[in-house]
C-alpha positions as CSV (number, residue, x, y, z in Angstrom):
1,X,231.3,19.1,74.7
2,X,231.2,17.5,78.0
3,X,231.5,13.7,77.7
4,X,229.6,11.4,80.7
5,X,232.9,10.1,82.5
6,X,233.7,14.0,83.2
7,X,230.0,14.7,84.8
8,X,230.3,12.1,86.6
9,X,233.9,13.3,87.8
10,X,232.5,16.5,88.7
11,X,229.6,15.2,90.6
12,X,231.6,12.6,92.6
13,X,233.9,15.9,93.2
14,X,230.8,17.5,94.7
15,X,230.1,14.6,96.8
16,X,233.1,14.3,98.2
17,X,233.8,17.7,99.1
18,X,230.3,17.9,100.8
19,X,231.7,14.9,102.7
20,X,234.7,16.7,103.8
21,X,232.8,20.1,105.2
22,X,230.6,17.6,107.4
23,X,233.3,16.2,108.8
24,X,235.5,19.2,109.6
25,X,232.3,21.1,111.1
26,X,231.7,22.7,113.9
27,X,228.3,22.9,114.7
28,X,226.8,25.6,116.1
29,X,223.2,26.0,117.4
30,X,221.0,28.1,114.5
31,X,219.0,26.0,112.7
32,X,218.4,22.8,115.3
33,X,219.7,20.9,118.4
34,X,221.2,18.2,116.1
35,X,224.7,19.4,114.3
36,X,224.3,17.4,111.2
37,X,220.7,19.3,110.2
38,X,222.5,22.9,111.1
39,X,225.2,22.0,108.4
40,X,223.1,20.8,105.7
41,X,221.0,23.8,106.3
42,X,223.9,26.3,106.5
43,X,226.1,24.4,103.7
44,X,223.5,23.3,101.2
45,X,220.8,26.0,100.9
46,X,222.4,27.2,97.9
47,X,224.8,24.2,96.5
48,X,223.8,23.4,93.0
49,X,226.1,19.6,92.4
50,X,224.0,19.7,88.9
51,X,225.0,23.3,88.0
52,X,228.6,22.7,86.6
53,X,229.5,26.6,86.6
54,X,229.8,25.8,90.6
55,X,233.5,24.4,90.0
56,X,234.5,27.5,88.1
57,X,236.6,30.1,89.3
58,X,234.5,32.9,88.4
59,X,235.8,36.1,90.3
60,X,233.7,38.2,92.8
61,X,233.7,41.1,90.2
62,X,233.0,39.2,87.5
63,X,229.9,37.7,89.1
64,X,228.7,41.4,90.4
65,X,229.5,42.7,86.9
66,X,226.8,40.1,85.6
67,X,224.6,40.7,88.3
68,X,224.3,44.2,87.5
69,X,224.0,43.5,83.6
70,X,220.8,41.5,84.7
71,X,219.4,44.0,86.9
72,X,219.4,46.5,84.3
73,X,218.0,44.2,81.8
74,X,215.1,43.0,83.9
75,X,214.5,46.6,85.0
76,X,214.8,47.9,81.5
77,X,211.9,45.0,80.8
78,X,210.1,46.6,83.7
79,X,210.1,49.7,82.2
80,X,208.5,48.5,79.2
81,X,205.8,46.9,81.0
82,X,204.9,50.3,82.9
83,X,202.1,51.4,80.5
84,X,200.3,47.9,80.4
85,X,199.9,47.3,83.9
86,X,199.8,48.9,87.6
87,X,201.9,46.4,88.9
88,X,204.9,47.7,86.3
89,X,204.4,51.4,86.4
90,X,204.1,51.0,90.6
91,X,208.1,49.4,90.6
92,X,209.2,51.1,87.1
93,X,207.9,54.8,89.0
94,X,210.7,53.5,92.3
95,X,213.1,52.0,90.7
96,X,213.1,55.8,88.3
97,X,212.4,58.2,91.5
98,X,213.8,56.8,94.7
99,X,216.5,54.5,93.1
100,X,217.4,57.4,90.7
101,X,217.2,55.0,88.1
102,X,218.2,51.7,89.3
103,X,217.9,49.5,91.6
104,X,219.3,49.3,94.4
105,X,219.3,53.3,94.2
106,X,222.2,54.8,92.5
107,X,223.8,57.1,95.2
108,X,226.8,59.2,94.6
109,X,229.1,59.6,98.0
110,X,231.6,61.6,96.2
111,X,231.0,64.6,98.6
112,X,233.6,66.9,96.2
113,X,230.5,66.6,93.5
114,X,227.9,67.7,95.8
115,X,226.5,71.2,95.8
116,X,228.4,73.3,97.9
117,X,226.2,74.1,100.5
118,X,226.0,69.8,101.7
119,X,229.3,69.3,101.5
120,X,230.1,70.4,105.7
121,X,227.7,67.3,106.4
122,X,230.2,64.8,105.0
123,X,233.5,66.9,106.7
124,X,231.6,66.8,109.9
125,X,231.3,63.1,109.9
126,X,234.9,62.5,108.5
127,X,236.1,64.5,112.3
128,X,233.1,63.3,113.9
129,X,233.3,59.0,113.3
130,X,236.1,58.5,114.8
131,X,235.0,59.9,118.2
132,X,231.9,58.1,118.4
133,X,232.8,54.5,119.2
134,X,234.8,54.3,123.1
135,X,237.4,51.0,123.0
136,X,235.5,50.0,126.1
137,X,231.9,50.6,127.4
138,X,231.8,52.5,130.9
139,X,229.6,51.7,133.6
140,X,229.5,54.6,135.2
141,X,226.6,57.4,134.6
142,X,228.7,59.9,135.3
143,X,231.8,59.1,133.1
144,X,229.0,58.4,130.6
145,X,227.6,61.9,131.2
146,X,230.6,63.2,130.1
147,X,231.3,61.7,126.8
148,X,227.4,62.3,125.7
149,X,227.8,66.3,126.7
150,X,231.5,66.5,125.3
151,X,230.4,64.7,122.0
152,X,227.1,66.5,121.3
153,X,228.5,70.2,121.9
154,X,231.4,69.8,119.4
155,X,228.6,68.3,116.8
156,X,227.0,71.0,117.5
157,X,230.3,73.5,117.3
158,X,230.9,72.2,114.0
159,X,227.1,72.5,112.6
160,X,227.0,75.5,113.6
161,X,230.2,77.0,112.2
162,X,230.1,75.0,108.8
163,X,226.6,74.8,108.0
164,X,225.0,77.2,106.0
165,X,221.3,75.8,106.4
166,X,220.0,78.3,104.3
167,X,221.3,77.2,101.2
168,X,220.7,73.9,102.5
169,X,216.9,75.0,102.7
170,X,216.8,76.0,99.6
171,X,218.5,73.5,98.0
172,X,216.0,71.2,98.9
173,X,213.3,73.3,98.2
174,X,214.5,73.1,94.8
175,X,214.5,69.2,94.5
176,X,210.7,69.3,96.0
177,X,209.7,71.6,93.2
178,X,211.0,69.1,90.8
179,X,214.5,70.6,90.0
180,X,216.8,67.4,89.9
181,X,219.3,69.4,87.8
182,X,220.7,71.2,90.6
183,X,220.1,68.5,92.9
184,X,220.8,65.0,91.4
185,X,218.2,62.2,93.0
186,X,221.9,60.1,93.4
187,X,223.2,62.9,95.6
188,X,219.7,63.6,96.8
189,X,220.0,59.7,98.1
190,X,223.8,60.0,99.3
191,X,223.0,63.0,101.4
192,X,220.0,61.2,103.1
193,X,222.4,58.3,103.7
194,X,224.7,60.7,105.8
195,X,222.0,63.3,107.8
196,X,220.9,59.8,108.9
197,X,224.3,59.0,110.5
198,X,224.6,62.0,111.7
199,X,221.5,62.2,113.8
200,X,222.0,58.6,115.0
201,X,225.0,59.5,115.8
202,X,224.0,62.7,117.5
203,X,221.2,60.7,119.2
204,X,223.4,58.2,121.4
205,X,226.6,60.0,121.2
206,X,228.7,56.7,122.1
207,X,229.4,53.4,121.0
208,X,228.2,51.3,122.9
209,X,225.4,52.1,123.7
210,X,224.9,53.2,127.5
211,X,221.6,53.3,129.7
212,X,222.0,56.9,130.1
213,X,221.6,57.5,126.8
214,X,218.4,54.9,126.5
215,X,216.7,56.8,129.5
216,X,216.7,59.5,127.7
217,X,213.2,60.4,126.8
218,X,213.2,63.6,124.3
219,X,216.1,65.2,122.9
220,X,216.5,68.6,121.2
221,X,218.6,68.0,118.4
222,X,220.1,70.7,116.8
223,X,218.4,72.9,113.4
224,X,221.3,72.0,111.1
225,X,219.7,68.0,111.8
226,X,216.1,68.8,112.0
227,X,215.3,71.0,109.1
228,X,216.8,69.0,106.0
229,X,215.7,65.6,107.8
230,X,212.1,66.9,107.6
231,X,212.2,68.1,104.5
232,X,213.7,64.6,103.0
233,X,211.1,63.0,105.0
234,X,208.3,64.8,103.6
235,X,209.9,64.3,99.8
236,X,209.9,59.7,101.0
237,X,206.7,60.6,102.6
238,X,207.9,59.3,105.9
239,X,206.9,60.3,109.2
240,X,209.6,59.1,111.8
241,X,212.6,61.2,113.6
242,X,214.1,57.6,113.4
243,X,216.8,56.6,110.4
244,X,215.4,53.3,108.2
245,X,216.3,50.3,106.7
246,X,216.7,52.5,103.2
247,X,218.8,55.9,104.8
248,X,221.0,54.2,107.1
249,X,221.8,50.7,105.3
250,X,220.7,50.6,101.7
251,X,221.4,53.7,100.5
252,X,224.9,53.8,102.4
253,X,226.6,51.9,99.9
254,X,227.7,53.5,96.3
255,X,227.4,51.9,93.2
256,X,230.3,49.6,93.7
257,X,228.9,48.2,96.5
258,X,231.4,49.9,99.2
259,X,230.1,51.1,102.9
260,X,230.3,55.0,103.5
261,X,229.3,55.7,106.9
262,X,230.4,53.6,109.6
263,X,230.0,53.3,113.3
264,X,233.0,52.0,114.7
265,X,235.7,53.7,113.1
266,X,239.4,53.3,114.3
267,X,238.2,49.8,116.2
268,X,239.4,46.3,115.7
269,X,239.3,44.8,112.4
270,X,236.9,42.1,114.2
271,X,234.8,44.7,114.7
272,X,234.9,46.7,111.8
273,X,234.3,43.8,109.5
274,X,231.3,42.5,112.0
275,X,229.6,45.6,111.5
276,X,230.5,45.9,107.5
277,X,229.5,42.0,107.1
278,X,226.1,43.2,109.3
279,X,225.5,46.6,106.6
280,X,226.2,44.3,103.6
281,X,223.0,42.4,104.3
282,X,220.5,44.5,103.4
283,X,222.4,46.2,100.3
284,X,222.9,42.8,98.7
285,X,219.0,41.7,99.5
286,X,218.0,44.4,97.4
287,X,220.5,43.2,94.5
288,X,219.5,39.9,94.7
289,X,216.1,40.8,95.1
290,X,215.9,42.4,91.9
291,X,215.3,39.4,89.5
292,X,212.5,38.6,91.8
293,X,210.6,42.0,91.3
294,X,211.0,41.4,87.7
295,X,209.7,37.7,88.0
296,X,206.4,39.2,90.2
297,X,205.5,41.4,87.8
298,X,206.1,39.6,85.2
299,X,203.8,36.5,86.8
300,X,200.8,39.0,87.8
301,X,200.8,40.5,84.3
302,X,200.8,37.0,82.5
303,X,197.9,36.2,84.7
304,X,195.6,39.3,83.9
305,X,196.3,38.3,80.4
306,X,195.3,34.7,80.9
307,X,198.4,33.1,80.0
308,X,199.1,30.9,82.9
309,X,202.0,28.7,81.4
310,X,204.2,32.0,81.3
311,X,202.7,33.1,84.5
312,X,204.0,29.8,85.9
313,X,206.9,29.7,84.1
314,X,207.7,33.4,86.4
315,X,206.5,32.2,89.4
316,X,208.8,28.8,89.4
317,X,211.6,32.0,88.8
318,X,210.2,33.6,92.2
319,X,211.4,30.2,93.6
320,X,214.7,29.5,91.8
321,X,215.7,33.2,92.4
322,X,214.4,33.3,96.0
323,X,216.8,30.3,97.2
324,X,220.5,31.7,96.5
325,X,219.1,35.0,98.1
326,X,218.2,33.2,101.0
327,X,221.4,31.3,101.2
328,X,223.5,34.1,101.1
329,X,221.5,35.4,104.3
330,X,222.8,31.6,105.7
331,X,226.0,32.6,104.7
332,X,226.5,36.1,106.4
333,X,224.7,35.8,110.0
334,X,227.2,33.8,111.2
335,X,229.7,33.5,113.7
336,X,232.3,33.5,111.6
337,X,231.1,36.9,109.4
338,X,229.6,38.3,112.3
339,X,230.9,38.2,115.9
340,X,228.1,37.2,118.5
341,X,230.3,39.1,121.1
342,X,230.2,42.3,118.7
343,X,226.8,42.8,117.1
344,X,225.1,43.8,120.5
345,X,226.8,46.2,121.8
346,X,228.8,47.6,118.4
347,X,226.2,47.5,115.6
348,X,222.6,46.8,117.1
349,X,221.8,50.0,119.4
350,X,223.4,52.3,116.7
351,X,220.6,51.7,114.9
352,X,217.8,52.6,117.5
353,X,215.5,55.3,118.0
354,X,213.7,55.0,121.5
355,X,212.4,58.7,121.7
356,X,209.3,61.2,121.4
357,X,209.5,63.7,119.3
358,X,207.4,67.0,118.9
359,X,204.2,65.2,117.0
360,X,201.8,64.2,119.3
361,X,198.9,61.6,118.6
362,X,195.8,62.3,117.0
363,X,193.3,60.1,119.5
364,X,195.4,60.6,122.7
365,X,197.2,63.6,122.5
366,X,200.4,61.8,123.4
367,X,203.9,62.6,122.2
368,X,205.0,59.8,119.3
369,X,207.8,57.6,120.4
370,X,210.0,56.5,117.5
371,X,211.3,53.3,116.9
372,X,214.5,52.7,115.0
373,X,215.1,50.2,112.1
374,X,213.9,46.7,111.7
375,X,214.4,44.0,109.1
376,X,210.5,43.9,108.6
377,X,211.3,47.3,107.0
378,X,212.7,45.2,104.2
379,X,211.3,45.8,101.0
380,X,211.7,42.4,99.5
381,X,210.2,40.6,102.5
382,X,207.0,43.0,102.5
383,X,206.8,42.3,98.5
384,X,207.0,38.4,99.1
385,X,203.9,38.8,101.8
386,X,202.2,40.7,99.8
387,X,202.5,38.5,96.6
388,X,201.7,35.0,98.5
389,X,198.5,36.9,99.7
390,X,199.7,37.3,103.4
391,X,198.7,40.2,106.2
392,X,201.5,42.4,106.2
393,X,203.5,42.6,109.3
394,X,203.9,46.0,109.9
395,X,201.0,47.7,111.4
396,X,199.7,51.1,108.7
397,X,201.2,53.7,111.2
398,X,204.6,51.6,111.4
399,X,204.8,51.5,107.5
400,X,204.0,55.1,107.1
401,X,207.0,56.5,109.5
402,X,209.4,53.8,108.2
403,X,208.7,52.2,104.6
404,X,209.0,55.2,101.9
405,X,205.6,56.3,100.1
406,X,206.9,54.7,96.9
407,X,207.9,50.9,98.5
408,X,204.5,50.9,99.9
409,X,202.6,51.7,96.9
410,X,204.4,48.8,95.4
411,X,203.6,46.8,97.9
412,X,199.9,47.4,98.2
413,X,200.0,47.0,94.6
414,X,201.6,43.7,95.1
415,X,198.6,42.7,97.8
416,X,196.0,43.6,95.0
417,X,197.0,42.0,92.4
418,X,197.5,38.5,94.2
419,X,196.5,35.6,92.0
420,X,197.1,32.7,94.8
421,X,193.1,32.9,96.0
422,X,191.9,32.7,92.2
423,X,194.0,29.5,91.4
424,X,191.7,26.2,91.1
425,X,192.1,23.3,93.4
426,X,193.6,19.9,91.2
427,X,195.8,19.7,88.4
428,X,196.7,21.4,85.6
429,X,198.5,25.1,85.6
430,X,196.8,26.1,88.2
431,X,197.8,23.3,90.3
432,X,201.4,23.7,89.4
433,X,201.1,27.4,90.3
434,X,199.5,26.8,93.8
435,X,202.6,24.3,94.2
436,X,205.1,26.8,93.1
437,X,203.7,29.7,95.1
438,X,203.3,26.7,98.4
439,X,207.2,26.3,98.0
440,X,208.5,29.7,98.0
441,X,205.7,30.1,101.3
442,X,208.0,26.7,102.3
443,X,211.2,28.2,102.0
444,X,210.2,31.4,104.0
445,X,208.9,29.5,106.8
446,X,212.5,28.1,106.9
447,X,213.8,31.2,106.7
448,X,211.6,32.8,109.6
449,X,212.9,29.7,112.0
450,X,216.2,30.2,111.6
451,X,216.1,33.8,111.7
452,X,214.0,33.4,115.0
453,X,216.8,31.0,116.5
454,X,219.9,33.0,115.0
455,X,218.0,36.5,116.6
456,X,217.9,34.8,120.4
457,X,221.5,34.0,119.9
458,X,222.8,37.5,119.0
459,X,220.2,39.3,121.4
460,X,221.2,37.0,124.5
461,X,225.0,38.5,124.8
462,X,225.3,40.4,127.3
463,X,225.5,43.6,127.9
464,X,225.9,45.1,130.9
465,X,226.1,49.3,129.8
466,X,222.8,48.8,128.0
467,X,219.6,48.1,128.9
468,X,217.6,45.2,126.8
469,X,217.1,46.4,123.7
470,X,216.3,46.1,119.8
471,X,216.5,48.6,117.6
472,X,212.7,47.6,115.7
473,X,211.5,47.8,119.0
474,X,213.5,49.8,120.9
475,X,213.3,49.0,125.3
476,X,212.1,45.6,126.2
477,X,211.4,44.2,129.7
478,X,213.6,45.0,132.0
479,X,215.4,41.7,132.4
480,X,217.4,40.1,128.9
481,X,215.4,36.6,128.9
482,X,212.1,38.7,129.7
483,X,212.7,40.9,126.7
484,X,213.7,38.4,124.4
485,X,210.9,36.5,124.8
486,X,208.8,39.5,124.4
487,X,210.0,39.7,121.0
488,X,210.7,35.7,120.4
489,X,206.2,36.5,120.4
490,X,206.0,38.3,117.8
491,X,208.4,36.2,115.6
492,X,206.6,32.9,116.4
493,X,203.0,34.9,115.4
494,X,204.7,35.9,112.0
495,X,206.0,32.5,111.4
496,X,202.3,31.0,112.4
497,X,200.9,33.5,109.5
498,X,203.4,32.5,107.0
499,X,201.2,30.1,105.1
């Protein structure tokens, strides 16, 4: 048992180690113009003085290793909610399908496992990623010119020499009639992972990006990257030549958490560990996130069934679960995880699109120009709209090129079945609901401003090979202040609707 005198050790502890991080900080400006606010946000968004498991020495496996227990309890629950409500079977049917049975997806990366036929794709990146990033970004077209034409036509040696895309063809033709036994949904997810790198890879040929490259307005890319991409596409129901946030972030992790497919190869360890710190974001959303999926559902069904003291009891978890997720977003986009003089030009323009493709536009006839990825692709951050009752973000067209058919289903589900309107004004468990569900609205408003401040930072390096550029978004205005304000807009509208 814990006597008083040592809680009161361990608090004073807290306090004075809390004393010591203000006093050896350096601010930096995120959050707000005065240093003593951007440390208490950045420090104590998720420091717990009254949680005494915060002074043990718990190891970073040991943590994931429980993390990982819960997620497959709370989606074991899920499952056995799937036949009393929409809500359940909508998450239990992606969490079994796209995740392959978990969440986030299982994947398997172990290329010696895969079926024959796929296994060139990952021997073609293993020659082809170390070639793609340049030590230092040329200015000159013509120098430029060069590496794009000398790195495309040996992608395009290699495809064609090691790629059988007939078997490929039908392999996949076999998964979209159902037959998962010769091609596993965790391969079927790890191979995604990699045709994505390989045609963002093909699609801007160096790292950095260069202006040539961004002018750029069509390119044929070869059949060996075409063919499987649209037959994967069809099988998410996507529409987009573009990568996403799920085939080039989440799903290029494997089941211990480790990157696969990397950008900068060979580079500086600042770099690499930029861009890996960068990547690690959007896996570890999604296992954070999962807990709060749970606690949605969970909330939604206890209100259908009346029983609002376990529906606010689930919706208070929404909250506690939401704030260490949040905090380990403080935690990573940050100078010190992720170098402002690196993200631009080493991670960012990797991840863009910018170009037509062959579908044109119903209305006016005009060839579709893809966009790349973009955090509002996040699954969690469309589910936490949808939940608190909110317009989505993303326009229909957006979320049917980039969000998988499943994720959106879930989502819309999630839009629904919001409670929020039908909750009665006063006290009472319907009072303490509305306050529960105006907190976690609180704490994403937060969120939203700093990620608006922290954005400007990072987009406001310069670089001189590239034109202004985001990879949600893809060109802005021609000058860097024009263009980030251009998209500073949009981030201030979707603050004003967080409410």
């Amino acid at each position: 048992m814990i006597h008083l005198n040592e809680v009161l050790f361990l608090f004073l502890a807290g306090i004075i180690i809390t004393i010591f991080r203000l006093s050896s900080y350096k601010p930096q400006p995120f959050f707000s113009s005065k240093p003593f606010l951007n440390n208490f946000n950045l420090n104590f968004f998720n420091l717990d003085f009254f949680n005494l498991n915060f002074f043990n020495n718990t190891s970073t496996t040991q943590a994931s290793s429980h993390l990982k227990h819960t997620n497959t309890q709370k989606i074991q629950d899920i499952n056995t909610l799937a036949d009393c409500h929409e809500i359940a079977s909508r998450l239990s049917e992606l969490i079994r399908k796209d995740g392959a049975g978990s969440w986030p997806p299982n994947t398997n990366h172990l290329s010696t496992t895969w079926p024959a036929s796929l296994r060139p794709y990952k021997e073609i990146y293993t020659e082809m990623a170390p070639l793609l990033p340049a030590a230092h970004a040329s200015l000159d077209d013509n120098i430029n010119h060069q590496i794009i034409s000398s790195f495309r036509s040996r992608f395009r040696q290699l495809l064609s020499e090691k790629v059988n895309l007939d078997e490929v063809t039908s392999l996949l033709s076999a998964a979209a009639s159902g037959r998962w036994d010769v091609f596993p949904r965790d391969t079927y997810n790890a191979f995604y992972s990699c045709l994505a790198w390989c045609r963002h890879a093909y699609r801007w040929a160096s790292i950095p990006v260069v202006s040539l490259a961004q002018r750029e307005d069509a390119l044929p890319l070869p059949r060996e990257l075409v063919v499987p991409w649209n037959k994967m596409q069809a099988h998410f129901q996507l529409a987009s030549d573009s990568g996403n946030n799920m085939s080039n972030l989440v799903l290029n992790f494997n089941n211990s958490g480790e990157y696969q497919y990397k950008i900068n190869t060979g580079l500086s360890q600042k770099i690499v560990s930029s861009e890996g710190e960068f990547t690690k974001i959007f896996y570890e959303v999604e296992t954070l996130a999962v807990p709060i999926y749970h606690a949605m559902v969970r909330s939604i069904v206890a209100f259908a069934r009346e029983n609002k003291k376990e529906c606010l009891r689930y919706v208070r978890e929404v909250n506690d679960k939401l704030r260490p997720l949040l905090g380990a977003y403080y935690e990573s986009v940050h100078e010190s995880k992720i170098k402002r003089d690196v993200w631009l030009s080493r991670v960012q323009g990797f991840y863009a699109w910018g170009m037509t493709g062959e579908e044109r536009d119903v209305e006016s006839q005009e060839l579709i120009r893809f966009d790349g990825l973009s955090g509002n692709q996040v699954l969690l951050f469309q589910a936490l709209d949808a939940y608190l009752g909110m317009e989505p973000y993303l326009t229909r067209e957006v979320m049917d090129r980039n969000v998988p058919g499943l994720q959106r289903g879930f989502v819309d589900s999630l839009g629904r079945f919001c409670f929020r309107g039908l909750l009665k004004d006063g006290c009472g468990e319907d009072g303490e609901i509305k306050g529960e569900m105006l907190e976690i609205v609180k704490r994403m408003r937060v969120f939203r401003s700093a990620h608006r401040t922290r954005a400007k930072v990072y987009l406001s390096v310069p670089a001189p090979e590239r034109m202004p550029m985001t990879a949600g978004k893809s060109l802005l205005k021609d000058d860097s202040v024009g263009g980030i304000d251009f998209l500073d807009q949009f981030m201030v509208k979707r603050l004003q609707q967080t409410v």
